[in-house]
N, C-alpha and C positions, 0 to 999 in steps of 0.2 A: 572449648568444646568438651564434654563428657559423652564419653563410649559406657556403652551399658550394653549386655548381648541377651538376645529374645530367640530362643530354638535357637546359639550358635551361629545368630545373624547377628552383626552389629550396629547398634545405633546412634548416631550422634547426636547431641543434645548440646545445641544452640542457643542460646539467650541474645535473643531481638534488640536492639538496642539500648544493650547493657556497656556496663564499663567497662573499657579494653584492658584496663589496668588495674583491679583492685588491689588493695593491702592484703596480703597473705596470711595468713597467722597461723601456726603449728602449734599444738596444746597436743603432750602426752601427760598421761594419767597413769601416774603404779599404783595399785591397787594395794594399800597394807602397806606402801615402804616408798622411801624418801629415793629420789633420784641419784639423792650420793651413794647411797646404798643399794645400787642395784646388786642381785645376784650372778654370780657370774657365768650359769647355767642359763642367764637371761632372763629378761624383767617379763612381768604380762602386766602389758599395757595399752591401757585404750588410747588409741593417734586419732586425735578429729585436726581438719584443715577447715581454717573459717576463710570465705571469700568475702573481706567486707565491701560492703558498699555497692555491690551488684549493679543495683539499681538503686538511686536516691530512700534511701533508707529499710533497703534490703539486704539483709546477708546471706552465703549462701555456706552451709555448715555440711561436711561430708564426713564421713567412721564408717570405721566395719563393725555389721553384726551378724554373726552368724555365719563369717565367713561372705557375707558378700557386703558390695559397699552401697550404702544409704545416703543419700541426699536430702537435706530440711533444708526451706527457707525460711528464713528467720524475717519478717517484717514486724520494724519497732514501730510504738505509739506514733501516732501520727500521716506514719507514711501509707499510702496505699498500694493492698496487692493485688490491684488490677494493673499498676505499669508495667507487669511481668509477662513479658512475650517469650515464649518455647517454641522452636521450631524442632520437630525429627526428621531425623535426615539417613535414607533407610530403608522407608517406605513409599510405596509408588501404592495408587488408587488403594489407598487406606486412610481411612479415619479411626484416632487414637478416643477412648474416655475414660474416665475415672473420679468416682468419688471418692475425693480425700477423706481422711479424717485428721481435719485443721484441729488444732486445739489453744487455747488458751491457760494459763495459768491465775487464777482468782481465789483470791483468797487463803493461797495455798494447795486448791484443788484443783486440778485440767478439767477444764469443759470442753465436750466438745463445740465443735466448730464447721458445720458442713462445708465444704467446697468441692464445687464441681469445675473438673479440667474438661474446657470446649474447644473446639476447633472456633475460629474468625473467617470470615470471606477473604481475608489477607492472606489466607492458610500458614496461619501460627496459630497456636495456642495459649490460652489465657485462663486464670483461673475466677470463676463467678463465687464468690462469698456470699455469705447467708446473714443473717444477724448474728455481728458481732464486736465487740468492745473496742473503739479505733482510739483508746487512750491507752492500753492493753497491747503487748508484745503479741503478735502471732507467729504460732508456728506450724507453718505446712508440710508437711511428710510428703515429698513427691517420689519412694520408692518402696514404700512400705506397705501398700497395698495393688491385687493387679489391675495394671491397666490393659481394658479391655481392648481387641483392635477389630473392628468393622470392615470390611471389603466393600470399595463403594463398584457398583456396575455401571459400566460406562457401557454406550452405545456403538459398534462397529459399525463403519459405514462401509457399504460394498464395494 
């Protein structure tokens, strides 16, 4: 579960019948200098945690930028990233949305990639892709842009 906070509310971010167990991986990055070399005023360095395997051929890749922390999913060639179920948990008579901007790597240059994150009658959410290259690494930015939140109105009965 991933805690993320909206106005000082926090949220839990669930993945739907994902793997209970994946491989963890830690990748720090010094920018300019060798790990044996750090300074001793301390390094700057970028920490990403990869969650592999998510889901059958999803990763889930998190770093900080900018001071807050960022989530990608990484879906490799082949795999599709519609077996990606989100639930938030948080929210009561609310519906989340947002258009990602997916993107691809081709050629050396990112294309974009539309995807839009929907609610399911299951109430989890899943992400609708647009055309795009499923021989081709995707990757989805699920923090990098806002997602919108809806109040749905329900009916009081007397």
């Amino acid at each position: 579960m991933i805690s993320k906070g909206v106005r000082s509310r926090p949220i839990q971010m669930r993945f739907v019948g994902s793997n209970p167990c994946p491989f963890v991986e830690q990748i720090v990055e010094y920018s300019g200098i060798s790990e044996k070399n750090v300074p001793e005023d301390g390094p700057r360095a970028a920490r990403r945690t990869i969650y592999r395997q998510v889901y059958e051929g999803v990763d889930l890749m998190t770093y900080n930028r900018r001071g807050s922390v960022q989530y990608d999913l990484i879906v490799a060639p082949g795999a599709n990233p519609e077996v990606i179920r989100i639930v938030y948990e948080g929210f009561e008579n609310v519906e989340l949305y947002a258009e990602l901007p997916a993107y691809q790597l081709i050629s050396g240059t990112k294309t974009v990639v539309p995807v839009v994150m929907e609610k399911t009658p299951e109430a989890y959410y899943r992400f609708s892709v647009s055309t795009y290259d499923p021989s081709r690494e995707l990757v989805i930015p699920t923090t990098s842009v806002p997602i919108t939140a809806r109040a749905r109105s329900y009916a009081q009965a007397p």
